[in-house]
N, C-alpha and C positions, 0 to 999 in steps of 0.2 A: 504494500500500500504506500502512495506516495505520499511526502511531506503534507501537498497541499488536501488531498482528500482526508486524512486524519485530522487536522485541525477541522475541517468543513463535519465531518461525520461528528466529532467533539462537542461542536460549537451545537449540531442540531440537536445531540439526546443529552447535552446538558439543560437544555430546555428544562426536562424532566426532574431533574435535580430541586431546581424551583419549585414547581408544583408540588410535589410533594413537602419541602420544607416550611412552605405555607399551608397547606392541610395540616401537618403537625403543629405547626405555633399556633394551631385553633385551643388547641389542648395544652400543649407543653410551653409555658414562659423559661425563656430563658436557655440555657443547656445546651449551647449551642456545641460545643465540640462530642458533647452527648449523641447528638444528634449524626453531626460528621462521622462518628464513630457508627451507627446504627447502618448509614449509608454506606458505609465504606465495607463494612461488612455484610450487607445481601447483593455491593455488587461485586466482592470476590465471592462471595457463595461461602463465608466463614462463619463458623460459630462467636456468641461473644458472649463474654462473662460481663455482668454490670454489678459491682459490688457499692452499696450505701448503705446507711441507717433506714429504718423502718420511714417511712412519712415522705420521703425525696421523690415520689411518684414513678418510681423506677419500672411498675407495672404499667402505669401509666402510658411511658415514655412508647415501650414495647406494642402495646395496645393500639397506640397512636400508628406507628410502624404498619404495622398488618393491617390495618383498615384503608391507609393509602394503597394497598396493594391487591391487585384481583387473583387472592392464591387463598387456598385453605387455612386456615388461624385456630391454632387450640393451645389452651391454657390447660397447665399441668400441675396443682401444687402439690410441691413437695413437703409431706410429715415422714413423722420417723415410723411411721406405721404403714407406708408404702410398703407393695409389692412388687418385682418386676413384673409379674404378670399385668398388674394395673398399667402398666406404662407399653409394653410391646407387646401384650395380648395374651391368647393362651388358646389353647385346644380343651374343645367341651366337646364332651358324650352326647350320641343320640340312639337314646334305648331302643328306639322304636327303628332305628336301621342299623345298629350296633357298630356304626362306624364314628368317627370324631370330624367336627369338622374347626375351621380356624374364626376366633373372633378376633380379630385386631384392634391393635388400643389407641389408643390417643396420637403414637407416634408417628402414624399414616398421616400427616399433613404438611404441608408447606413450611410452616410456622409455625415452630413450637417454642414456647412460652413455658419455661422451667424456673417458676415463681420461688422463689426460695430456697434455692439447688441445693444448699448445704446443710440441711434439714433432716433428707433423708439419709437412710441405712447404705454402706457399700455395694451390698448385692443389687440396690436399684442402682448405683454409678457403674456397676459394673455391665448392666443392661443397660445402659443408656451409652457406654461405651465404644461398642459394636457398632451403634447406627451412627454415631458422630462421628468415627473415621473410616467406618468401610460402608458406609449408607447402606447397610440392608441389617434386617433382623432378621433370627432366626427362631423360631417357636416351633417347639417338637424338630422333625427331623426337615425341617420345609425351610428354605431362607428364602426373604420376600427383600425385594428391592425396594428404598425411601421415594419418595416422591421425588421433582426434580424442578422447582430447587428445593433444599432440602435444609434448613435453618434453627438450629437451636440456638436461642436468645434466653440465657438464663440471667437470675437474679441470685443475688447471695448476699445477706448481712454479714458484716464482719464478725471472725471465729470468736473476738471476744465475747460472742454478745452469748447468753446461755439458750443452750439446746440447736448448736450449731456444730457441726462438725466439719474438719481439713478436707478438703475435696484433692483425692490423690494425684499425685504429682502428675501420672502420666493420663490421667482424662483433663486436668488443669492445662497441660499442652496440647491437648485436643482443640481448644479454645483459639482461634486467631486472633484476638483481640482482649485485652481487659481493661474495660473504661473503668472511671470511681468517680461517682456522683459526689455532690457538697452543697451543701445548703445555701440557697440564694440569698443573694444580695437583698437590701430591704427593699430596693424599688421593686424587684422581682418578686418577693414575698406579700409585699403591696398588689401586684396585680395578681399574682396569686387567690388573693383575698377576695377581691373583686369579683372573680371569674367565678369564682368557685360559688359563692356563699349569698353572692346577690342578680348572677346572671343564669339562666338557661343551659345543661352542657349541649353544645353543637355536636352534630351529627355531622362524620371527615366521610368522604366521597373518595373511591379509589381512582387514581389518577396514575399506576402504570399496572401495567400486565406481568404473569408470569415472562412471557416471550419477549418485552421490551428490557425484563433484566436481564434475559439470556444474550440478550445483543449488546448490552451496556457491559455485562460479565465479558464479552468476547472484545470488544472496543478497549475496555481496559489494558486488556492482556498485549494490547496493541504499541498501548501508550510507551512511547522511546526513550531509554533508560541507556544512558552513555555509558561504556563498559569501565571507565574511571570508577561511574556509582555504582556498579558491580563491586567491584572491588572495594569499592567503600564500605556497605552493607557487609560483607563477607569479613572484614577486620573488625567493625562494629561486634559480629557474634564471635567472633574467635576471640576478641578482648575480654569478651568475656568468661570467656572457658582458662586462658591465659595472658590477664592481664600483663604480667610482670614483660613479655616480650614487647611491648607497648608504654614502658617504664611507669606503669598504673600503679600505684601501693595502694591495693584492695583486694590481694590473693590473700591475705587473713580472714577477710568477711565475707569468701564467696565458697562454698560448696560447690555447688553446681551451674556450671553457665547453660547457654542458649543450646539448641541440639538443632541441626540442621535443618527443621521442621521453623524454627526463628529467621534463619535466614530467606526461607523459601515464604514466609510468611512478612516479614519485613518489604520484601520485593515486591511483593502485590499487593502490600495495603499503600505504600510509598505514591505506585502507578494508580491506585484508584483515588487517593488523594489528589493529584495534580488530575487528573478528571473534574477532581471537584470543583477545584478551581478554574475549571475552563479550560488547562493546558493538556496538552497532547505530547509535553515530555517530563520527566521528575528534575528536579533538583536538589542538589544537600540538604536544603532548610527542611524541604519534604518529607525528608529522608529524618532526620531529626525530629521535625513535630510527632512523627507518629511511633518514632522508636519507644517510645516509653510503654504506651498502649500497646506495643505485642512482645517487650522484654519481660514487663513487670513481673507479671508469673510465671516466668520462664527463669528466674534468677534465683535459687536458692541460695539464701544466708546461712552463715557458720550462726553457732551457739554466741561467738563471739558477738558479732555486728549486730546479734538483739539485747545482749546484755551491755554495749555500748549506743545501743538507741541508733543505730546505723541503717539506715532503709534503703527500699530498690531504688528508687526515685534518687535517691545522693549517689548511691553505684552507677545508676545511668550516665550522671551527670557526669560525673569522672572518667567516665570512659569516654564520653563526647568531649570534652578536653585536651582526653590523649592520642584520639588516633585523628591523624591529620585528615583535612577536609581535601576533597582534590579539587 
């Protein structure tokens, strides 16, 4: 595809970017990188984790999401009294022809909505596993392929808070993304107030198609990434794994860096970001805004860096420091 037809193809289905961004601020004040994030994420076709305090509208936000969009939408809350079968279905008996047949759960849609993901028991993370990285479930001896697209947009209060539980390392890296909600500014809390408590809630009108993200998903994948920022991104995670080659002093506070799953995920959410912005190639800054949002849970800290009060967010920063911009 050449120069000029990529920008031209950019410039039309960012249109849609619009559209939808206004549908949601019917609903959601404020939250705007919130927001970047949600998009940036159905149009790599990525999972995202959205972690805040109770009351941040985090359901909301999601909710808002899926009604822009003409795809199937099911909300899933997670208790500690979940079943996998609740979630990916199960085989029931039928006496009367003594054969079993399959009822499918919730997971059959578009858009799934995993309200409080760190709520339930392992054995549902474990089933919920399977369809986040290899999109198909399996129930009895039969494996059913996911819808297409295929989105889980989970929510999760922070571990401190009680009757939460660590969501494991490696379904945490299943996630392309993880935003952190915070509580609005007072002008935003102000109109918060307003909307909620003395107006009407407005009814959002879907304004794109399953098919127009598969074309924006594919347009992405388009978007021109100079082989410098290759190599940028690829020191980015490897700094992380081995800061000290990068002369970073932060191999005390880190465990575990990024796994190559970081890298391939950092490159696509980079290229869907300069989409957002109307461009048709990435650049460093790009490449940076969004590093945070798909390292953060991809960084394991030592015992050390939490009994020193040392977070992801300061390791990030340090690493963007040390390894040179090209």
């Amino acid at each position: 595809m050449s120069v000029e037809e990529l920008n031209r193809r950019v410039e039309e289905k960012h249109l849609l970017v619009s559209s939808i961004k206004n549908e949601i601020g019917k609903v959601l004040v404020g939250q705007r990188d919130l927001v970047d994030g949600l998009l940036m994420g159905i149009f790599t076709k990525g999972h995202i984790l959205i972690e805040g305090v109770p009351g941040l509208a985090k359901t909301s936000a999601v909710k808002a999401l899926a009604d822009t969009v003409k795809a199937d939408y099911k909300r899933v809350q997670f208790t500690p009294d979940l079943l996998p079968a609740d979630l990916i279905g199960t085989e029931i008996y039928r006496p009367k022809t003594g054969d079993f047949t399959i009822k499918k759960g919730p997971l059959f849609h578009n858009i799934i909505l995993a309200d409080e993901i760190n709520r339930a028991p392992s054995k549902v993370q474990s089933a919920l596993l399977e369809a986040m990285q290899e999109r198909q479930v399996t129930i009895g001896e039969t494996t059913f392929p996911m819808a297409d697209p295929f989105l889980v947009l989970a929510t999760q209060n922070p571990i401190e808070q009680e009757g939460t539980y660590p969501l494991p390392e490696a379904q945490v890296d299943r996630f392309m993304l993880k935003l952190l909600m915070d509580y609005p500014d007072p002008s935003e809390e102000r109109e918060i107030m307003n909307r909620v408590g003395f107006e009407s809630p407005p009814t959002l009108a879907p304004v794109v198609t399953t098919r127009q993200i598969d074309e924006i998903a594919s347009l992405v994948r388009e978007i021109y990434m100079d082989e410098k920022l290759k190599d940028y991104i690829v020191s980015i995670v490897l700094a992380t794994r081995e800061p000290e080659k990068y002369g970073i002093g932060i191999a005390d506070y880190v465990q575990y860096g990024g796994s190559p799953r970081a890298t391939i995920c950092l490159s696509q959410v980079a290229r869907a970001y300069a989409f957002l912005q109307g461009r048709a190639y990435v650049t460093p800054q790009d490449v940076k805004i969004v590093a945070p949002s798909v390292l953060r849970h991809r960084i394991i800290l030592t015992y050390e860096a939490e009994a020193e009060d040392v977070t992801t967010e300061q390791i990030i920063g340090q690493i963007f420091d040390g390894v040179p911009v090209p």
